[in-house]
N, C-alpha and C positions, 0 to 999 in steps of 0.2 A: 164226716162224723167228728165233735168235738172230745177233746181230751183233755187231761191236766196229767204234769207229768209230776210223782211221785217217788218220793224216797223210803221203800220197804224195808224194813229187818226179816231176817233170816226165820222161816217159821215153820214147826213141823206136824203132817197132817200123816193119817194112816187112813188107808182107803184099799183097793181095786179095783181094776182096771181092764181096758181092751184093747188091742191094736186096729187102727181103724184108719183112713182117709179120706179125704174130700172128692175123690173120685170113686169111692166102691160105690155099688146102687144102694147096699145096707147101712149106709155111714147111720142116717138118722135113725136106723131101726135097731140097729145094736148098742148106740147110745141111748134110746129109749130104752131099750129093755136094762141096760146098768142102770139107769136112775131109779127105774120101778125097783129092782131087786134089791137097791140100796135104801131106798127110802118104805117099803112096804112091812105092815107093822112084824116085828121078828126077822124084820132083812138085817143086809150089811149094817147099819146104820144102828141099830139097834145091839148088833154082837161087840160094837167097839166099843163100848161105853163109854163114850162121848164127853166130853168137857161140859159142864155145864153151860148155856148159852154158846156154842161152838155155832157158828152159822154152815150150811153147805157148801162144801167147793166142790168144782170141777175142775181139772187140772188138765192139762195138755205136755207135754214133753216129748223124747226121741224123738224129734222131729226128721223127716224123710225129704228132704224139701224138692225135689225133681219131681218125686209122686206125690205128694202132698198128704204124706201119710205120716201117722205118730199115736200114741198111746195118749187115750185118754181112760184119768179114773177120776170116779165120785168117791169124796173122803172129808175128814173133819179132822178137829183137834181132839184126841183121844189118848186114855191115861194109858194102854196098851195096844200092843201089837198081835191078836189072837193068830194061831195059823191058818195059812189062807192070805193073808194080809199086807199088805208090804206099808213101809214107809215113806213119806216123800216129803223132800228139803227143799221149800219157796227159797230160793237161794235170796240173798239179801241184796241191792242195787236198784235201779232205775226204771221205772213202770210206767207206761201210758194207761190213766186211767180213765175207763171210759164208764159213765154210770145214769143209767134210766130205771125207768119205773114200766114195767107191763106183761102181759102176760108169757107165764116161765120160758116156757117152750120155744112159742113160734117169735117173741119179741130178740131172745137172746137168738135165736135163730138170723133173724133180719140182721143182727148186728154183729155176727159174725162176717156174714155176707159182706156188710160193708169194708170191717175191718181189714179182709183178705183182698179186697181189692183197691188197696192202698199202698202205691206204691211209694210213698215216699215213707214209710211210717219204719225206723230204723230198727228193725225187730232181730233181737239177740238168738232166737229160734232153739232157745234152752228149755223156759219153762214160761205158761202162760197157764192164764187162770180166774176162774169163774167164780165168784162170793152171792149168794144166793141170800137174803133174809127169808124171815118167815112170810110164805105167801097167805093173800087172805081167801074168804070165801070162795073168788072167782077167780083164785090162782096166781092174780097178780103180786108181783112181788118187787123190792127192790133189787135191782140188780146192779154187780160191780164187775166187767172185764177187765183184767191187769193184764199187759202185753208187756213182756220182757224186754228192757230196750238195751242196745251198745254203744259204743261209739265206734263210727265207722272209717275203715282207713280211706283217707281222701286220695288214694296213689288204687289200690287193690280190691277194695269197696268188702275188705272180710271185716266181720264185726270184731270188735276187742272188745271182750266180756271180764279182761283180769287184769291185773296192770302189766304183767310179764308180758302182754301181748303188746304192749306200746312201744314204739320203738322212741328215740332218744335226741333231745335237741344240741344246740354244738356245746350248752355249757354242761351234757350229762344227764341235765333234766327229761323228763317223761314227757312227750312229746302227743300234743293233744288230738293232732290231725294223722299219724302216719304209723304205722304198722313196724314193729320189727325187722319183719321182713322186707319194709319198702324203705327206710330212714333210721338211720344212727346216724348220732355225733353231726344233725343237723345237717346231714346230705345222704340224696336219694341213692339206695345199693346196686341200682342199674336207672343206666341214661336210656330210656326205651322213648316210644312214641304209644299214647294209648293200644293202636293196635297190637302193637308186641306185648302189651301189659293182656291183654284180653287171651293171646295167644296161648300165654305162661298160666294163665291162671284155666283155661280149658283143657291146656296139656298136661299140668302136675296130677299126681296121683289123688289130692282131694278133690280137683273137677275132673278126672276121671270118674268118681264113684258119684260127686252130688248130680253131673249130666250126664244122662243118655242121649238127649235130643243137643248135637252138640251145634249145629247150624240154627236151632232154635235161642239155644243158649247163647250164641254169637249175638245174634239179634237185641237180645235183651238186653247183653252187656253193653251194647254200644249206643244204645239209649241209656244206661243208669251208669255207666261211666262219664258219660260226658255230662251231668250233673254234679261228679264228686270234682273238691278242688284242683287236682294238681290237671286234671284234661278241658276242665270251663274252659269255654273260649271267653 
């Protein structure tokens, strides 16, 4: 599935939302029933009074990524916050945009599908998001997916979403390929062998909480690490 990659500004929508993932059996039925409640005349959609011309998003965030679970809400650009309501911040940065034409549902449906089975696709797993135009007669619509992108560290394969997360070249400079935690001052903070990189990162306390499945998690890292620079053969 094609994309172009994108520079968004920081943008603020007010909507609600569900926690939900791509393994419950009700994923599709409790996101159906948000969009009906949102979009249904005297729904959500209707109580936030709306920006004029605001198109519909669908947003994604708190990403769960082991379960493949995360919150999603339907929301706009809206002059307030009624109670009931929350806010949400498209934070500003780098987006793979992906954009067709077809019917709402089951079109953005299939392309979700594709999306999530893309493993090369460097997904920042903050905030992702759906721009809906006005659909016509037979439901069809334009559609726009924005997938939150990072830059990935070539030594540890964690996304850097901020620049504090970049570690440092020998002259001080921001280092485009390497992690904080893997390179300052232009050399690596341990002389390891990928598999001892795979080790550290299943052992710390953040791959303690993002894997459960940790032999499954082995497996994967050593296919997508030996894709990042510093393990290429």
């Amino acid at each position: 599935m094609e994309y172009t990659v994108v520079e968004l500004p920081q943008r603020r929508l007010v909507g609600v939302g569900v926690h939900t993932g791509n393994q419950r059996p009700d994923m599709a039925e409790s996101i159906g029933r948000l969009w009906g409640e949102f979009l249904r005349p005297g729904g959500h959609r209707d109580l936030l009074d709306p920006v004029p011309g605001s198109p519909c998003f669908g947003v994604y965030t708190n990403y769960k990524w082991d379960t493949m679970e995360y919150d999603v809400l339907t929301a706009c650009e809206a002059r307030s916050c009624p109670p009931g309501f929350q806010e949400i911040l498209l934070p500003a940065g780098k987006y793979a945009k992906f954009s067709f034409r077809g019917e709402v549902r089951s079109a953005t449906g299939k392309a979700w599908e594709e999306i999530w089975a893309m493993d090369t696709l460097p997904r920042a797993c903050l905030v992702d998001f759906e721009e809906y135009g006005p659909p016509d007669a037979n439901g069809i619509a334009d559609i726009h997916i924005y997938i939150g992108l990072a830059d990935i560290c070539q030594s540890c394969g964690m996304p850097m979403t901020v620049p504090e997360q970049h570690g440092t070249q020998a002259d001080g400079s921001s280092s485009p390929d390497y992690c904080v935690y893997c390179c300052q001052n232009g050399n690596f903070t341990a002389q390891c062998s990928m598999e001892e990189m795979i080790d550290f990162c299943l052992n710390c306390e953040a791959g303690k909480q993002l894997y459960q499945d940790q032999e499954l998690a082995r497996k994967q890292m050593r296919e997508y690490f030996s894709t990042l620079k510093r393990w290429k053969a």
